[in-house]
C-alpha positions as protocol buffer text, in pm:
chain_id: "A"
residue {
  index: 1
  type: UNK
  ca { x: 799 y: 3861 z: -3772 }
}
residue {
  index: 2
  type: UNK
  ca { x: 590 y: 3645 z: -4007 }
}
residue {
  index: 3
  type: UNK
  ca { x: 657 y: 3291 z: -3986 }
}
residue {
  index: 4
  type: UNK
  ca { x: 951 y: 3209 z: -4332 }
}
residue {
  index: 5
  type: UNK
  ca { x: 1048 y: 2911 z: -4519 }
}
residue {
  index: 6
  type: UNK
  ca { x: 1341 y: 2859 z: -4689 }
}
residue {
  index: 7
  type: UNK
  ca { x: 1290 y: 2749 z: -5060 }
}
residue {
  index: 8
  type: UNK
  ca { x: 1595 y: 2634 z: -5323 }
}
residue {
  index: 9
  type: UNK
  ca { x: 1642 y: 2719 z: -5695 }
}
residue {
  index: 10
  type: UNK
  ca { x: 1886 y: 2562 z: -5918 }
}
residue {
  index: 11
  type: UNK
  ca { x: 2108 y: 2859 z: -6069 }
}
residue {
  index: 12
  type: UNK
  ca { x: 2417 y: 2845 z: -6318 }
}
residue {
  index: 13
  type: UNK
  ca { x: 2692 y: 2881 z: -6128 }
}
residue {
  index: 14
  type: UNK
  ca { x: 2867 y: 3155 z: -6359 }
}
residue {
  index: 15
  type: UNK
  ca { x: 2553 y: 3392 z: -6313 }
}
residue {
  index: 16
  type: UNK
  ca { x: 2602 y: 3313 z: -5912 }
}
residue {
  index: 17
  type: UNK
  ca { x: 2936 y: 3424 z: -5926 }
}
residue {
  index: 18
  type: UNK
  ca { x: 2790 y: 3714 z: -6150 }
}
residue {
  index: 19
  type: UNK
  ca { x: 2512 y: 3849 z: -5856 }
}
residue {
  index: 20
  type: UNK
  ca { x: 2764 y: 3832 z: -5562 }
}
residue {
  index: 21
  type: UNK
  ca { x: 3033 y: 4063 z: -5779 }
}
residue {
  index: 22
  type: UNK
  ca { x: 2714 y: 4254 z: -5785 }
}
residue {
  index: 23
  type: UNK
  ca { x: 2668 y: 4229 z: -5466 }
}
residue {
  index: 24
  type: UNK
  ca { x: 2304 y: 4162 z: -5591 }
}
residue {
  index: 25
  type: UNK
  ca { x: 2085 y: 4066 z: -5263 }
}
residue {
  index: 26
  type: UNK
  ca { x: 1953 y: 3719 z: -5442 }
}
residue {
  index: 27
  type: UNK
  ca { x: 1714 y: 3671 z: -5157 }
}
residue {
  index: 28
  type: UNK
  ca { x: 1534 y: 3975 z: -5112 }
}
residue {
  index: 29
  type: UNK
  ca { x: 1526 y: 4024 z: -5485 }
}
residue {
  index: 30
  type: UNK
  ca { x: 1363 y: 3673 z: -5512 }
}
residue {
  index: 31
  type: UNK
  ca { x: 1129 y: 3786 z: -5226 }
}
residue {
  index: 32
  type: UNK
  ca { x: 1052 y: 4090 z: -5422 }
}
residue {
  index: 33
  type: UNK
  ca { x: 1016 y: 3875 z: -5738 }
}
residue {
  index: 34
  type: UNK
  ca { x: 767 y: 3604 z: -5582 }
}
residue {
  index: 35
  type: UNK
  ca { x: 535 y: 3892 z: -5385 }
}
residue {
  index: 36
  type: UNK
  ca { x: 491 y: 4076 z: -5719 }
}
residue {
  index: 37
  type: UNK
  ca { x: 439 y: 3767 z: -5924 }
}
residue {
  index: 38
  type: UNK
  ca { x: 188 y: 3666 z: -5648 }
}
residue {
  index: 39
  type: UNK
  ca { x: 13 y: 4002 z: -5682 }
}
residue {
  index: 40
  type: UNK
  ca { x: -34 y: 4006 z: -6051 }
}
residue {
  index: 41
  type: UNK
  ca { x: -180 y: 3623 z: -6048 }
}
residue {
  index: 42
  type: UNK
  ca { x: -460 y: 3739 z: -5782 }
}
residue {
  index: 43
  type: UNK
  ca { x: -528 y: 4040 z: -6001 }
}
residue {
  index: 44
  type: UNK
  ca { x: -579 y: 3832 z: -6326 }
}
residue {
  index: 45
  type: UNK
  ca { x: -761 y: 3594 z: -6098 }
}
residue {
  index: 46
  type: UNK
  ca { x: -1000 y: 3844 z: -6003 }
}
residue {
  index: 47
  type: UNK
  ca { x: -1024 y: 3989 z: -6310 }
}
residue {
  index: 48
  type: UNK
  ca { x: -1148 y: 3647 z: -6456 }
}
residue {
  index: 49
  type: UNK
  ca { x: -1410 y: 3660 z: -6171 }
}
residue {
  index: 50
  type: UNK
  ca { x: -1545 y: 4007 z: -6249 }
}
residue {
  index: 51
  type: UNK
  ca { x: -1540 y: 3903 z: -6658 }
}
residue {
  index: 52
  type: UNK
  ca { x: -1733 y: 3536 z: -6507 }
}
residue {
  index: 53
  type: UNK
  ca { x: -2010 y: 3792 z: -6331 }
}
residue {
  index: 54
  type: UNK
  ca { x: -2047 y: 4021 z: -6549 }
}
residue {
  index: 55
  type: UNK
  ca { x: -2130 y: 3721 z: -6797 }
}
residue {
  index: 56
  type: UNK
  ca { x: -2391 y: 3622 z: -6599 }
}
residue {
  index: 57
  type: UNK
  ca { x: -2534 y: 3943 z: -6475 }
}
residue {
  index: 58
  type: UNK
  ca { x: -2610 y: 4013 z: -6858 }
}
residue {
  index: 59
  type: UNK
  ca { x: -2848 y: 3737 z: -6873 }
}
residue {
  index: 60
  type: UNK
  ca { x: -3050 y: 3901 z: -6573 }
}
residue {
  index: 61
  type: UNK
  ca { x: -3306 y: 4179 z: -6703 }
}
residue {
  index: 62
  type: UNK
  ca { x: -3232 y: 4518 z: -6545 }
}
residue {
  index: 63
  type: UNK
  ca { x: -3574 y: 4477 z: -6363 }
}
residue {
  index: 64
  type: UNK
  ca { x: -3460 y: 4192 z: -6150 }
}
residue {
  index: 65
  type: UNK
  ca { x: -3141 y: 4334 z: -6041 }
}
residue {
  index: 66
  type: UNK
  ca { x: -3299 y: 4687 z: -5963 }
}
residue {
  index: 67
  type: UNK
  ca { x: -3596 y: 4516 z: -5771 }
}
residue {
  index: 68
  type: UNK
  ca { x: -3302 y: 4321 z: -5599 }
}
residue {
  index: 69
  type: UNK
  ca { x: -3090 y: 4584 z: -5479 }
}
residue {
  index: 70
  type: UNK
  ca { x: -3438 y: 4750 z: -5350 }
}
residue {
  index: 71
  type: UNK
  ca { x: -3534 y: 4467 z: -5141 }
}
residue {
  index: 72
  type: UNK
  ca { x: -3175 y: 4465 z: -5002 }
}
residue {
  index: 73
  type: UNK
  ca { x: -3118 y: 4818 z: -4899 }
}
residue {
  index: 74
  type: UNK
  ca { x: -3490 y: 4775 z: -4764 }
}
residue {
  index: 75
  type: UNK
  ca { x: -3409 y: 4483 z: -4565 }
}
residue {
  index: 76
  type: UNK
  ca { x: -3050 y: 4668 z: -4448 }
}
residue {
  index: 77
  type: UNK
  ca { x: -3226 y: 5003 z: -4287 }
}
């Protein structure tokens, strides 16, 4: 098992009371919460990236890049 941490969040009491007559499982729904917030941040994060480098592959003329990617599968064999 992974190595866990306990973290706290300040609720209103009434919806408390309203999860557990639910019988709502608060912790793995805000473990399920967190990993899916997690995921979507990386995605726009790399997202951002791939917008960033595509920016500045534009500025490169299409003969650099193809002469580029020729010298690397060259120097890869």
């Amino acid at each position: 098992m992974r190595n866990q941490v306990t973290i706290t969040a300040k609720i209103d009491a009434d919806l408390k009371e309203r999860l557990k007559k639910l019988k709502v499982n608060v912790s793995g729904l805000i473990r399920e919460a967190l990993e899916q917030e997690a995921k979507r941040l990386e995605r726009e994060r790399i997202r951002k990236l791939a917008e960033e480098a595509g920016t500045i592959l534009q500025k490169i003329p299409a003969e650099e890049l193809v002469e580029s990617i020729r010298i690397g599968r060259e120097h890869s064999d």
